[in-house]
C-alpha positions, 0 to 999 in steps of 0.5 A: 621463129615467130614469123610465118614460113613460106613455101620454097624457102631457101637461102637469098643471094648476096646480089639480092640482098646488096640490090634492096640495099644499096648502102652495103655495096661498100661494105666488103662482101666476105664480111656481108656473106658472114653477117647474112648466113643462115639469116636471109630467105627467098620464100614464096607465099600463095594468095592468102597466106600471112607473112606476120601475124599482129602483137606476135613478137618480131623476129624478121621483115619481109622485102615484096620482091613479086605480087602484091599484099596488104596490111593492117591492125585489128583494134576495138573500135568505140562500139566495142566490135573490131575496126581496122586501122594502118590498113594499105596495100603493098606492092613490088619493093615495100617492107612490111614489118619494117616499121614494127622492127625500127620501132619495136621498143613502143609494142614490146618489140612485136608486130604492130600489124597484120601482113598477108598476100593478096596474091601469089609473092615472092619476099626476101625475108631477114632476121631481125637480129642480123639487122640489129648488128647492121644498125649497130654498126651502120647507124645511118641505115635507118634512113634506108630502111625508112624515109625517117627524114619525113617521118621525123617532120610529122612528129612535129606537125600538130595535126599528126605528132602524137602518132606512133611512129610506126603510124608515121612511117605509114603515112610518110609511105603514103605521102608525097612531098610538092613545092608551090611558087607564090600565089600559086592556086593549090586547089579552086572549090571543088577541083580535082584535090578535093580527096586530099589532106595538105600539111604545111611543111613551110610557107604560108596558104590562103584559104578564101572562103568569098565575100572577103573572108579569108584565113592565112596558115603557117608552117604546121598547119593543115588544111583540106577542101572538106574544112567548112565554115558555118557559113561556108559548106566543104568543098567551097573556098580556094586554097593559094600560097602566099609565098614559096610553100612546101606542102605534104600531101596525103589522100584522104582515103588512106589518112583515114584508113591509116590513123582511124579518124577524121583528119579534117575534123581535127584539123578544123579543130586545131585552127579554132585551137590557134585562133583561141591562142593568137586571141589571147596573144593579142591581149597580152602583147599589144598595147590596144585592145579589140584587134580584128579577127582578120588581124589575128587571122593574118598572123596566124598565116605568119606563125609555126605551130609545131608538136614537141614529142621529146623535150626540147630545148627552145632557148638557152640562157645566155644565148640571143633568141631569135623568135617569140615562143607562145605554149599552147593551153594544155603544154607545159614547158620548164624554165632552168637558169643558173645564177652568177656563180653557175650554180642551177637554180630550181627548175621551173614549170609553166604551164600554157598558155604564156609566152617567152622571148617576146623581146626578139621581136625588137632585137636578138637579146641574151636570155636569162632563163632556159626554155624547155618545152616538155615533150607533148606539148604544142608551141607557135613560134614568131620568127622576127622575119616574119614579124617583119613581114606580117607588119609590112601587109597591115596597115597599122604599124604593130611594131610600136603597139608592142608591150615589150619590156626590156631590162635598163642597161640591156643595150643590143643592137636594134633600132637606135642603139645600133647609132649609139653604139655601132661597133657592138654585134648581134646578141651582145649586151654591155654588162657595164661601161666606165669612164675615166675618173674625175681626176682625169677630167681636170688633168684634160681641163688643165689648157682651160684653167691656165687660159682662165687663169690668164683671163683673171690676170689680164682682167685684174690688169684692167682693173687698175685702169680707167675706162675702156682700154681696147688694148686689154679687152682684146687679149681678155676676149681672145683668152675667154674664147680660148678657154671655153674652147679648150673647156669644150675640147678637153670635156669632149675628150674626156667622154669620148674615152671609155672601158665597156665589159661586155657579155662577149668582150673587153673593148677599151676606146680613145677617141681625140675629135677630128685628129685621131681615133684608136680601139683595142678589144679582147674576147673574155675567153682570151684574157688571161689576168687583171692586175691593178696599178695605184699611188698614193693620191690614187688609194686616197681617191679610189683610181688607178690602172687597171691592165688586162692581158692576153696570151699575146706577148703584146696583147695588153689593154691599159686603163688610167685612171679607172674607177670602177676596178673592182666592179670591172674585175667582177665583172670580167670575171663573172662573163667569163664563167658564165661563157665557159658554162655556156660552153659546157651547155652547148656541149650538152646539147650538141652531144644530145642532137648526135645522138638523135641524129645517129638514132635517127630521131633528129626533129626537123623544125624549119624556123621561117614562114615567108620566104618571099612573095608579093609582100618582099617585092611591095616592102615599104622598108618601115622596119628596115632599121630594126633588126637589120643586123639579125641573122647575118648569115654570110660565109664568104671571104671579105676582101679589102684593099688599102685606101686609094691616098696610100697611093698619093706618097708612091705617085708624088714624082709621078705627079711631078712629071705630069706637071712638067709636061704641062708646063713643056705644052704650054711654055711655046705659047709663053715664050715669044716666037722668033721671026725666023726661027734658027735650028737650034731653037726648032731642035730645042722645042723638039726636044723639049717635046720627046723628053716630056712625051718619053716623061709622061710614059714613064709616069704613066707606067709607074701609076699603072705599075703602082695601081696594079700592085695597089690591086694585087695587095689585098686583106682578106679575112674568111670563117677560117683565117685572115689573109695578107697578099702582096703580089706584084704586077705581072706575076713577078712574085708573090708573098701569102701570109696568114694566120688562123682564127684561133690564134688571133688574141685581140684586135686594135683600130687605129685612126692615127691623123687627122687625114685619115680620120676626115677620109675614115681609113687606118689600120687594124691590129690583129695580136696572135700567140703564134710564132707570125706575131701581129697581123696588120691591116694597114691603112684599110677603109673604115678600119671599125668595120673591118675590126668588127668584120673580124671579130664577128669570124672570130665569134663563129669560128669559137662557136664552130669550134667547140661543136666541132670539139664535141663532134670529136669526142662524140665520135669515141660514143659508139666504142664505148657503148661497145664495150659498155654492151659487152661487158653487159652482157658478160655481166647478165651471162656470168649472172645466169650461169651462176643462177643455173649452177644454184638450181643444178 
């Protein structure tokens, strides 16, 4: 045992061990009893004495129970004589040798440091190799034996990431984690923080330095009032947050001790770094040359700059980026795509600075290429949010100013392409749109061409006249309106039908202006065939019908007269193979982030800088329209009802009796009154009276009746299934039907008349493979937008479902590294037996 031995050594109690521990109370105590024999120690150790010694191999850690000891490495320092680094002191509760044991792989799984008593201890001590078997395990028991949340976000602060991990848990003990509300004073110069290291978690701080000079720092950043200026001594500006602000705070004192250098130096250093790159950002982004430093500045204050110490995928192919990634001098950064066919390409190294996903700053565009930054590299990261926000502080619009090119055809949903084309969701791109052959224009023309053809009849008729003939030019004039008007109509018509192939979906509209209005759509993933349908005037002039089904019995998206079939096929069928890798991919990293969040090792990087403030409450709404559509996070149930004239057909007697009773109120003043009115006729006007007062009643019990039922009747659709209720007024009865997400194969809208295109309402067919059929919406408000509601759950609830497919899987992973260990290691002992059977 390579672990130093106290006195007074002799077995720990169950109780003891179970109270450091808190996570095995539900582990069965036999179990635990077994696990810890002869592996956990209660030892006492006198002032001076060493509980582990630095590089000798780890074998067990020590719990302090009692005292109080310290701990630190001895290295060579620059002048060649020892200097001492992770040096602190330990009270009551810590673990020292914990962080050697959790990372041991780094130092060849021996003890990074030096722990001794400063005072007489008492500490629980247990064998590596039983904490190994609770790991195994118990997976999850890393973020008890250390805070590996926060440990995992240092990795990725630039300031610290290249650290150790070991070094990180030291810092992580020593750090102490503080919210700040915006325009909230951190320190003023020279206040009582001036013996502090500050790391932005998330948000964005101020440092005023007076006379105007100012610097703006983002997520990842770090800051101190010992930084300087060369006109400005430390310990000479104020520190604020511009909005809600996460900070790490670490005394400088123990920073130092810890790592072994000066933090406030680096750090200074890594904003010149920032400062440099942001130059260069500016040059190659914006249109206009000689941007003021203070600009550039201010966008520094609206970047993440993160530290990648594994490979990390930033952006997937296929797949919308929501941010610009600019690769710091020095990183490097792999570009993979795969081509048409799914075929990988050869990869790609870059080498910073550059920059990728410009194009989010517009709108979520799919990306062509994968985006891996290597491991030790820095990155600085442009949330379009943050864009947004930077843009509303200046003065100068930059959103105009930006030298972003996108590729022709790529049509997503940002600032006027959401007009054009409004039904399309976020990230998705029109791979091709197809009208309907010519042919089809002239058969819509047919109206127009009879009419004018009349038109010349009648016009040849008044030829055979002299002069002016009002009797002729009057029909001829009514017949030349009538055929520009049908001309006009028919061409209307033609353009508003259309086939779109998109990456996400099959969409297929017929549009009639001001009577009626229907689209069908099918997401790629549910088409199960392409067939193709001509004649014999259809081969000579290249058109026919192209049908795709689904797995729905009714689910078919009929087109005549196509002229792009085979374009379309392809098409089709390219997005489909393409969505199926994605998945594949998907699958990958899903698997990937698992892994390093069952090992522990999950990077932690928070996306957005501003998270309100002065800046929210003043926005001026100039990019509102822009990228409005992005990052809809909403989970909740959507509700609707039908349109409210649904109602009128159940209210027409109703309304009748309303108009009666009108009538019986002003029919005594339109008869003429007798002198002297008999009983019969006081008797008939009483009458009159109770029958329509009992009249009205009972209309307004049916209005109430029918609006109360039209309430209780709602469409609701959640991130799992759609629901239909019908529900009688006063709980008389009530009938749910639903259907689930995975089962819808492809939604319809119809808009069927010319009422309810004027008044914007219609139904919403919803086709499943399921025994319940179609699921209808009928005569709901703004049918397009409760079909695309829908189909952007359905979108989700895909996405959902296939992390949620790879968690399964993944969850059979730790069995077969069981059975992989084992038989392993029968594998070596089988080995060595026989090595020692060849030596005997």
């Amino acid at each position: 045992m390579n672990g130093a031995m106290g006195h007074n050594r002799k077995p720990a109690d169950l109780d003891v061990i179970i109270a450091q521990f808190g996570f095995l109370a539900g582990v069965d105590k036999d179990e635990l009893t077994h696990l810890f024999q002869n592996a956990a120690f209660r030892e006492e150790f006198a002032s001076g004495e060493v509980f582990f010694q630095q590089d000798v191999q780890i074998d067990r850690i020590y719990i302090l129970l009692r005292g109080q000891g310290e701990q630190f490495r001895v290295e060579r320092g620059e002048d060649g004589g020892p200097r001492r680094t992770l040096m602190r002191s330990i009270y009551e509760g810590a673990m020292p040798g914990v962080y050697d044991f959790l990372f041991g792989e780094q130092f060849d799984n021996r003890y990074r440091t030096t722990a001794k008593a400063v005072e007489a201890c008492t500490v629980l001590s247990i064998e590596t190799a039983t904490l190994n078997r609770l790991l195994y395990h118990y997976p999850e028991m890393r973020n008890e034996l250390a805070p590996m949340p926060l440990i995992n976000r240092l990795r990725t602060i630039p300031l610290v990431g290249r650290e150790d991990l070991a070094t990180l848990g030291f810092l992580a003990d020593a750090a102490e984690r503080r919210t700040y509300q915006p325009n909230a004073l951190v320190y003023a110069a020279g206040g009582q923080e001036r013996n502090c290291m500050f790391l932005i978690d998330q948000g964005q701080v101020m440092l005023d330095w007076g006379s105007g000079v100012h610097n703006w720092l983002g997520t990842g950043a770090a800051f101190s009032p010992e930084m300087s200026q060369p006109t400005s001594p430390p310990l000479s500006h104020t520190a604020k947050t511009e909005t809600l602000t996460d900070l790490i705070a670490i005394s400088l004192k123990s920073f130092r001790n810890i790592v072994g250098w000066d933090p406030v130096t680096v750090a200074m250093k890594k904003a010149a770094e920032r400062e440099k790159a942001l130059e260069e950002l500016f040059t190659e982004l914006f249109e206009e040359k000689g941007f003021s430093a203070q600009q550039r500045s201010l966008l520094a204050g609206f970047m993440s700059h993160y530290y990648f110490p594994t490979n990390s995928v930033l952006i997937q192919q296929g797949e919308q980026a929501n941010s610009l990634w600019m690769l710091m001098k020095g990183g490097q950064a792999a570009l993979q795509a795969l081509d048409d066919e799914g075929a990988k390409l050869v990869t790609t190294i870059s080498i910073g600075p550059t920059y990728f996903a410009e194009t989010a700053l517009l709108g979520e565009i799919p990306q062509d290429s994968t985006v891996e930054a290597l491991a030790g590299s820095e990155w600085l990261r442009l949330y379009w949010r943050d864009f947004q926000d930077y843009d509303e502080a200046e003065p100068v619009d930059m959103r105009p100013l930006l030298r972003v090119k996108v590729k022709e055809g790529e049509i997503v949903t940002r600032e006027g392409h959401g007009k054009r084309y409004p039904w399309l969701q976020r990230g998705e791109l029109i791979i091709l749109f197809s009208r309907r052959h010519w042919i089809a224009f002239l058969r819509k023309g047919i109206p127009a061409f009879v009419t004018f053809a009349i038109l010349v009849g009648v016009a040849l008729l008044g030829a055979m006249f002299k002069g002016y003939q009002w009797w002729i030019a009057l029909p001829a004039g009514i017949l030349a309106v009538l055929a520009l008007a049908f001309f006009i109509w028919g061409a209307i018509d033609y353009f508003n039908d259309w086939i779109v192939v998109t990456n996400r979906r099959v969409v297929h509209q017929e549009k009639v202006l001001f009577i009626n209005e229907w689209r069908k759509e099918a997401p790629l993933e549910q088409i199960q065939n392409v067939d193709f349908q001509t004649t014999f005037l259809g081969r000579w002039l290249n058109y026919g019908t192209m049908i795709i089904q689904t797995a729905s019995t009714s689910g078919v998206i009929s087109f005549d007269y196509t002229r792009h079939f085979k374009q379309l096929n392809e098409a089709i069928n390219t997005q489909r193979r393409r969505r199926i890798k994605h998945t594949v991919a998907q699958s990958k990293k899903t698997i990937h982030q698992m892994l390093e969040k069952r090992l522990g090792l999950e990077l932690t990087l928070p996306k957005q800088v501003y998270r309100g403030g002065r800046l929210r409450e003043a926005a001026s709404g100039r990019l509102q329209g822009g990228a409005s559509a992005m990052d809809q996070g909403d989970h909740d149930t959507v509700v609707w009802r039908r349109h409210l004239l649904v109602l009128l057909p159940k209210l027409w007697w109703a309304l009748l009796i309303l108009i009666f009773w009108l009538v019986i109120l002003i029919l005594p003043n339109i008869i003429p009154r007798p002198a002297n009115p008999s009983d019969v006729w006081i008797i008939f006007i009483w009458g009159l009276r109770v029958v329509s007062f009992l009249s009205v009643l009972i209309a307004f019990g049916r209005v109430a009746w029918v609006v109360a039922n039209w309430h209780n009747d709602t469409y609701e659709v959640s991130d799992e299934s759609l629901v239909h209720v019908e529900k009688l007024p006063l709980s008389i009865a009530e009938n749910r039907k639903s259907a689930s997400l995975s089962h819808i194969q492809n939604v319809e809208m119809y808009i069927r008349t010319p009422i309810q295109w004027l008044f914007n309402y219609g139904d919403v067919v919803c086709q499943t493979a399921a025994e319940e059929g179609d699921f209808t919406f009928n005569g709901v408000p703004d049918p397009r937008s409760v079909a695309e509601e829908i189909l952007r759950r359905i979108e989700r609830f895909r996405r959902q479902s296939e992390i949620a497919a790879v968690r399964q899987r993944s969850r059979d992973l730790p069995d077969w590294f069981e059975v992989y260990n084992t038989l392993e290691w029968e594998k070596l002992e089988g080995e060595h037996a026989a090595d020692a059977r060849l030596d005997s």
